[in-house]
C-alpha positions as CSV (number, residue, x, y, z in Angstrom):
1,X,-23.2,5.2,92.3
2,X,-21.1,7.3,94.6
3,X,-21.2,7.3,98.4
4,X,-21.8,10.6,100.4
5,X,-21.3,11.2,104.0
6,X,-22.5,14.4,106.0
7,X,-21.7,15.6,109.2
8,X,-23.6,17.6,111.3
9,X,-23.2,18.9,115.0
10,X,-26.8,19.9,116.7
11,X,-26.6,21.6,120.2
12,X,-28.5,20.1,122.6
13,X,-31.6,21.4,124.4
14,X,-30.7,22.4,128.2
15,X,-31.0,19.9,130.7
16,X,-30.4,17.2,129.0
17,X,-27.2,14.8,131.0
18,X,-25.4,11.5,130.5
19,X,-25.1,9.5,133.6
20,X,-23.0,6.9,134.6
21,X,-21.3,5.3,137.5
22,X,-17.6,5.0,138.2
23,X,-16.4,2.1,140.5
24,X,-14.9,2.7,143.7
25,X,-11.4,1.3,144.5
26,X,-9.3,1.6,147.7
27,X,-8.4,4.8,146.8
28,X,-11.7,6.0,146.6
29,X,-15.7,5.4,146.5
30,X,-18.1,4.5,143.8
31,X,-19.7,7.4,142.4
32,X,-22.2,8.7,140.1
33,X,-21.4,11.1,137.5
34,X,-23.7,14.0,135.9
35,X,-22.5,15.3,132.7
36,X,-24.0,17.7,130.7
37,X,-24.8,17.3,126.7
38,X,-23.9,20.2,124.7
39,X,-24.3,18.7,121.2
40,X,-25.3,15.8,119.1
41,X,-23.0,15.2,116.4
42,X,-24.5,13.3,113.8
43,X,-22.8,11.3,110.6
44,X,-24.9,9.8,107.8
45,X,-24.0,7.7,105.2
46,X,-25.7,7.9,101.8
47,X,-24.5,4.6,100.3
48,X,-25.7,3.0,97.5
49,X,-28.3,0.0,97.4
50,X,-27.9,-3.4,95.4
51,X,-29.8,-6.5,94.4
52,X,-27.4,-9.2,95.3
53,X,-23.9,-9.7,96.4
54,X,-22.6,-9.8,92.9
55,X,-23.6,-6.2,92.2
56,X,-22.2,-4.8,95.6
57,X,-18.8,-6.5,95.2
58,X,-18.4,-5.5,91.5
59,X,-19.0,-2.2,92.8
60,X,-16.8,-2.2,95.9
61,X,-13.8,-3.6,93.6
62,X,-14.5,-0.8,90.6
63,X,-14.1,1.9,93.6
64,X,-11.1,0.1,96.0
65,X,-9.1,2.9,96.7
């Protein structure tokens, strides 16, 4: 049983924004900021399944690095 991983980076349709607010201090006043998403990046983990907690740590100390 091996583990993968994959990483992938998707752009992002137009239009789409993260929002959120920054508190004001005495310097300055509360705000909200608008910025845009350019891409989702994306990481998966194929990792293998097990039937008890035995099996998984049997297999986690055959492949400590």
């Amino acid at each position: 049983m091996t583990e993968t991983k994959t990483h992938t980076i998707v752009p992002a349709q137009a239009g789409w924004f993260v929002r959120y607010f920054i508190k004001g201090t005495k310097e300055y006043e509360a705000y909200l900021s608008c910025e845009p998403i350019v891409a989702w990046e994306i990481e998966r983990f194929d990792r293998p399944t097990f039937n008890s907690d035995e099996e998984a740590i049997a297999y986690f100390e055959e492949n400590a690095e």
